[in-house]
C-alpha positions in Angstrom: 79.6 163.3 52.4 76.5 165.3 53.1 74.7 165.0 56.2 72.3 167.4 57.9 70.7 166.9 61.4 69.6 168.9 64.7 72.0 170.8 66.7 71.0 169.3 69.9 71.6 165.6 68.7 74.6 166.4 67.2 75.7 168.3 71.0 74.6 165.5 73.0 76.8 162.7 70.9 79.8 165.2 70.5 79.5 165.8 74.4 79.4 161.9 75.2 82.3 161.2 72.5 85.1 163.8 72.6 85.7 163.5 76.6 87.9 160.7 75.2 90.5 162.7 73.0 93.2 163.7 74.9 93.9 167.6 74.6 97.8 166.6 73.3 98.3 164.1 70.9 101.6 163.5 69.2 99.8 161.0 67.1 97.1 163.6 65.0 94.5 161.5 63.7 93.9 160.3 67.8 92.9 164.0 68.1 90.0 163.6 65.6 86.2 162.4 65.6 85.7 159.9 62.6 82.4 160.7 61.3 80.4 158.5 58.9 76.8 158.9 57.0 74.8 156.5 55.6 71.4 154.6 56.1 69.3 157.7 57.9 72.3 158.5 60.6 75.3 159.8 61.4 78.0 157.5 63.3 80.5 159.4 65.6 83.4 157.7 67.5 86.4 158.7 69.5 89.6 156.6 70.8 92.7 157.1 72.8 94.2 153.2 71.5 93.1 152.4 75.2 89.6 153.6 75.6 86.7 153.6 72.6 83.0 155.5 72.1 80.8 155.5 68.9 77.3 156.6 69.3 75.0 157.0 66.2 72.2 159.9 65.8 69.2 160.2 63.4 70.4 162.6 60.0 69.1 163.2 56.8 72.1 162.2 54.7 71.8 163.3 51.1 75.4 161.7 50.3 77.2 158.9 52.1 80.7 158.7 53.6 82.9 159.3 56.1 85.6 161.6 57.1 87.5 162.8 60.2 87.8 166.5 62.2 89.3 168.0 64.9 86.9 166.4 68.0 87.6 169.2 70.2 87.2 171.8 67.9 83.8 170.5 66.7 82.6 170.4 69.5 83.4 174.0 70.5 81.9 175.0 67.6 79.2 173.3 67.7 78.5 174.0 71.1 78.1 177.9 70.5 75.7 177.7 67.7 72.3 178.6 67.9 70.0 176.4 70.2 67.4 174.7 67.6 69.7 175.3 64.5 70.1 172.9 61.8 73.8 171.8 61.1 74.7 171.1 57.7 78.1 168.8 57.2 79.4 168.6 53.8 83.3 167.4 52.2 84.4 169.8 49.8 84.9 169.2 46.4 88.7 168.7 46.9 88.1 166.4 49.8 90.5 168.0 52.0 88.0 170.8 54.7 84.2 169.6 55.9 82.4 172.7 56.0 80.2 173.2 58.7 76.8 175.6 58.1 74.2 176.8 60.6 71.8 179.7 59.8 74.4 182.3 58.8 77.6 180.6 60.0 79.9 179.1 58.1 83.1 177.0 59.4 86.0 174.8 57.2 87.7 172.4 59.2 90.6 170.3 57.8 90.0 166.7 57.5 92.4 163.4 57.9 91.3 160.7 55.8 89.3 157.8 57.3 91.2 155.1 56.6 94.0 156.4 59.3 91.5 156.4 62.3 92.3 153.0 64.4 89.8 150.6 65.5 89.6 148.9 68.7 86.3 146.6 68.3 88.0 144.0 66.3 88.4 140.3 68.4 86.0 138.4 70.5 83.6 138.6 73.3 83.4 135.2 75.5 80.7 136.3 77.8 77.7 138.8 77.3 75.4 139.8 80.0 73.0 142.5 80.7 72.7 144.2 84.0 70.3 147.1 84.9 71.9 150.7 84.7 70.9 151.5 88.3 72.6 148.6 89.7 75.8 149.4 87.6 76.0 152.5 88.2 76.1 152.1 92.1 78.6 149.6 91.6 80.5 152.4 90.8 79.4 155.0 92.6 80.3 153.3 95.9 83.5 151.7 94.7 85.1 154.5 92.6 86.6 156.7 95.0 88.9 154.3 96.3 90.7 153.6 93.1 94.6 154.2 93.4 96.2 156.8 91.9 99.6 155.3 92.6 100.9 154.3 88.9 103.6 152.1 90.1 100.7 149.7 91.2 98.9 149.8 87.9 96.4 146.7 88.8 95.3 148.7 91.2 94.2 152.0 89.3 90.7 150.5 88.1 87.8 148.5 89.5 88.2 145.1 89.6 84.5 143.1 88.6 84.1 139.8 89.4 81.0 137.0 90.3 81.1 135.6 93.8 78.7 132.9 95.3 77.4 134.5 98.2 73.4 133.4 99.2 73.3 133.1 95.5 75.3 134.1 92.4 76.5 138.0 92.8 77.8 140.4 91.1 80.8 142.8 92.9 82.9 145.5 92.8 86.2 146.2 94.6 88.5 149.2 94.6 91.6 150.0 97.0 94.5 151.9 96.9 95.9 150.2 99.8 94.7 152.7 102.7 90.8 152.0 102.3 88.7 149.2 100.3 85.6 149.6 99.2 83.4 146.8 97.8 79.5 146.7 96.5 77.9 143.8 95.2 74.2 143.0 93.1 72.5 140.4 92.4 74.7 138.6 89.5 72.4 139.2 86.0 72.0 135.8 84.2 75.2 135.4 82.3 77.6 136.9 84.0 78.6 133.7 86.2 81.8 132.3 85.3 83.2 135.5 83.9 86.2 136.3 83.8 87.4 138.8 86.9 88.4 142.1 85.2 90.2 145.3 86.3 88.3 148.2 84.5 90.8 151.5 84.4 89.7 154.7 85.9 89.2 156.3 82.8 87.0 154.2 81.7 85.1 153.8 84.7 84.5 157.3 84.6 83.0 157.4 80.9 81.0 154.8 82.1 79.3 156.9 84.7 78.8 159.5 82.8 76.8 157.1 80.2 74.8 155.5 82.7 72.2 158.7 83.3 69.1 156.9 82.8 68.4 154.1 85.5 65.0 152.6 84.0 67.9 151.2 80.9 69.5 148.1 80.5 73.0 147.9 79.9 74.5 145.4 77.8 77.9 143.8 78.8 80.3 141.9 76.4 83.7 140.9 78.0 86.7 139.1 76.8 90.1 138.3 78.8 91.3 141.7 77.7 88.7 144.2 76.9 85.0 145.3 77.5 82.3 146.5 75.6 79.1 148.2 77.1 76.4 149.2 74.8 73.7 151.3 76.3 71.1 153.2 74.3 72.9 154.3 70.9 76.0 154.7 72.6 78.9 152.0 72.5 82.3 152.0 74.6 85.0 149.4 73.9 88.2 149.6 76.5 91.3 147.6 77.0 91.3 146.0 80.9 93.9 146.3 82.8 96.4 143.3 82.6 97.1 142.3 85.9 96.1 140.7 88.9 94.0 142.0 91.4 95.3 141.2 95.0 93.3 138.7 97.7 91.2 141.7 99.0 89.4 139.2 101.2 92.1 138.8 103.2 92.3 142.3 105.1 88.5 142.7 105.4 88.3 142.2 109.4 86.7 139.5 110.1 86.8 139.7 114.2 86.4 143.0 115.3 84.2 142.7 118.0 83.9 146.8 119.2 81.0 148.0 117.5 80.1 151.6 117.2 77.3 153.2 115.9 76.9 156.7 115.4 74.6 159.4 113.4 76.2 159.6 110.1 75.7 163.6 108.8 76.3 164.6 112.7 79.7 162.6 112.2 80.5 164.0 108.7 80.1 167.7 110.0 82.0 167.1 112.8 85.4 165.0 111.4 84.7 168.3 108.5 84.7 170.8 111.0 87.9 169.9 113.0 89.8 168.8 110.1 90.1 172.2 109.1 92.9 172.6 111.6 94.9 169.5 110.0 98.0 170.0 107.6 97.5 169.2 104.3 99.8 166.4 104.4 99.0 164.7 107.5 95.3 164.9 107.1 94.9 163.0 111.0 91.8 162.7 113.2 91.9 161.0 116.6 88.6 159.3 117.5 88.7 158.6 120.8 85.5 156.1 122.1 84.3 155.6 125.1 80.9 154.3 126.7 78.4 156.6 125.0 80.8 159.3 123.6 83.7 159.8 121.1 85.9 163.2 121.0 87.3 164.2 117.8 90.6 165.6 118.2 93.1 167.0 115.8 96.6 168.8 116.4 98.8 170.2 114.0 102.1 172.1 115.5 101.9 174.5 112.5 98.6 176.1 113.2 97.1 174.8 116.4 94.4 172.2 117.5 90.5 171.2 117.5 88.4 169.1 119.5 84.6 168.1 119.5 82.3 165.3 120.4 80.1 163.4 119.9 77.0 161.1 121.6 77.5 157.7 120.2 76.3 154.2 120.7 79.5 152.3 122.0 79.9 150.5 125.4 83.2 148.1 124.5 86.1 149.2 126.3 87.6 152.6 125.5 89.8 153.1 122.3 92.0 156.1 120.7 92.2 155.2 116.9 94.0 157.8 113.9 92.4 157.6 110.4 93.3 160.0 107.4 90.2 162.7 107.6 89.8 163.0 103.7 89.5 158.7 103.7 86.6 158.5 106.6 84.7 162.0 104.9 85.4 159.7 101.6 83.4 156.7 103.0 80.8 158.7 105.3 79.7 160.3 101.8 79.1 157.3 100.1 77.1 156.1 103.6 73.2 155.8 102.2 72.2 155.0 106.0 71.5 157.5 109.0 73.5 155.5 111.3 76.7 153.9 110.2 78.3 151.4 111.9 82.3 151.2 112.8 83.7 147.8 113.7 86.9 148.0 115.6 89.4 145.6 117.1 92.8 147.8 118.4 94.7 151.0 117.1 96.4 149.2 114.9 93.9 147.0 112.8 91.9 147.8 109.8 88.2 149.4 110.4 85.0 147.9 109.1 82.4 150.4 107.9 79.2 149.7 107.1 75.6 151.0 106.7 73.3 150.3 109.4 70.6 148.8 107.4 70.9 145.1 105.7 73.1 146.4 102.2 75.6 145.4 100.0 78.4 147.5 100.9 81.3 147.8 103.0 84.1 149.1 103.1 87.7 148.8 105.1 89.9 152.0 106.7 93.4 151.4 107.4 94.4 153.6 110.8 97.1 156.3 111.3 99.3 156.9 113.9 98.4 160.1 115.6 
């Protein structure tokens, strides 16, 4: 194999590819980037057996083949040459280094033979949509940071994707880890109705919103009971779903809480941040306490002392002292695109319904603390 192309193509699909290899493998050729030139480009790809990225860039390829390399050491190197160099790859004679040239560097890097590296894009696809890149990538932007971390309940470390009929076919997102929900929804792309509802794991939701940098794209969806495939631009990711079944999340989305409270949403962010710097880093509690036209923040921690601060608010149901985790509502207010966000409440004990003020397609659901 001899294959020579620009230094910044070659960055950009080493940069997109080797997030996937995991630093410590115990199986070697899982630490490599299979390469492979022919036809007027070079074809990179990565795997960890669970989670899958190829991308092909334009090359001048003078002799075909393929051949595997160290992904993270490629990338380093090729990351410090020269902006605007020319990299040359070539298998030596012996077939056993690919020697990497750039202006007046030289590097040898040993090689695992192709036929090793696994491939995860064999079986097949039972529904294929195609979905704008701006309304994907907000399905995950406002979903995402509710995923559970909690390994024990493995179905819900991922976001699960599903149709709903709603006013017309849509197409949503739902992530909890059982303290806070949070579900987006868009309009369901033609196609996608009567898919299959998948969990898609947090690494791979990740990759995917790293991918998804240009909103004017399309992104092409294939999905089968097990794994998904999105193909957007040159790049291609194939990943295993996660086999399980997502819980009835419908059922502890508040349906009647009739106290509604609406409030300025950076004036409330800055505040809960501000008093929350008192709380310990385990109990993480705030105590909201609403009444007509006014809430007080209040936090105490025995260890180090207390704060206190409020607020002007629009509320006029009876008065109410309700806990929530600090980190969980700073969580939600972020992903708040309104000025005003609106809190539903019913009592102390009961989930919280958050919303945005204006008509959207998000909500999302905050277990309360004891405080």
């Amino acid at each position: 194999m001899k294959v020579t192309l620009e230094r910044t193509d070659l960055l950009k699909s080493l940069t997109h590819v080797h997030r996937v290899v995991e630093r410590r493998n115990t199986i070697p050729i899982l630490s490599n980037v299979l390469l492979r030139a022919d036809g007027g480009e070079l074809r990179l790809k990565a795997t960890d057996l669970d989670l899958e990225i190829s991308e092909t860039v334009p090359a001048m390829v003078e002799a075909p083949g393929a051949t595997t390399v160290p992904a993270h050491m490629l990338y380093d190197i090729v990351r410090k040459l020269p902006e605007g160099s020319q990299v040359v790859m070539e298998t030596s004679s012996d077939q056993t280094t690919l020697e990497i040239r750039a202006g007046r560097s030289r590097f040898a890097l040993q090689m695992l033979p192709e036929a090793d590296f696994p491939d995860l894009t064999a079986g097949d696809f039972t529904h294929s949509f195609e979905v704008p890149a701006a309304d994907f990538r907000k399905l995950i932007d406002r979903t995402q940071f509710a995923i559970s971390t909690e390994e024990t309940r493995y179905y819900l470390n991922g976001i699960y994707f599903h149709t709903v009929d709603a006013d017309g076919p849509r197409f949503r997102a739902v992530a909890t880890d059982g303290h806070r929900l949070a579900q987006a929804e868009v309009p369901a792309p033609a196609g996608a109705v009567g898919m299959p509802g998948i969990i898609v794991p947090r690494k791979t939701v990740g990759e995917i919103q790293k991918l998804l940098d240009e909103p004017e794209a399309n992104v092409a969806i294939e999905l089968s009971e097990t794994k998904i495939r999105l193909t957007t631009g040159p790049v291609v990711l194939t990943s295993k779903l996660i086999d399980g079944t997502f819980p009835d999340y419908g059922r502890v989305i508040p349906q009647g809480n009739d106290k509604e409270l609406r409030l300025e949403r950076d004036e409330f962010e800055r505040a809960v941040d501000r008093v929350s710097t008192i709380s310990s880093e385990r109990g993480r509690a705030v105590k909201l306490a609403m009444s007509e036209g006014r809430m007080v923040l209040t936090v105490n921690n025995p260890d180090s002392g207390s704060a206190t601060e409020e607020l002007v608010v629009e509320y006029d149901a009876e008065p109410i002292e309700i806990g929530f985790n600090s980190r969980y509502l700073l969580d939600i207010a972020n992903q708040l695109t309104s000025d005003t966000a609106i809190f539903r409440l019913a009592d102390p004990g009961s989930p919280t319904l958050v919303q945005n003020s204006t008509a959207d397609d998000t909500l999302y659901v905050l277990m309360p603390m004891r405080v």
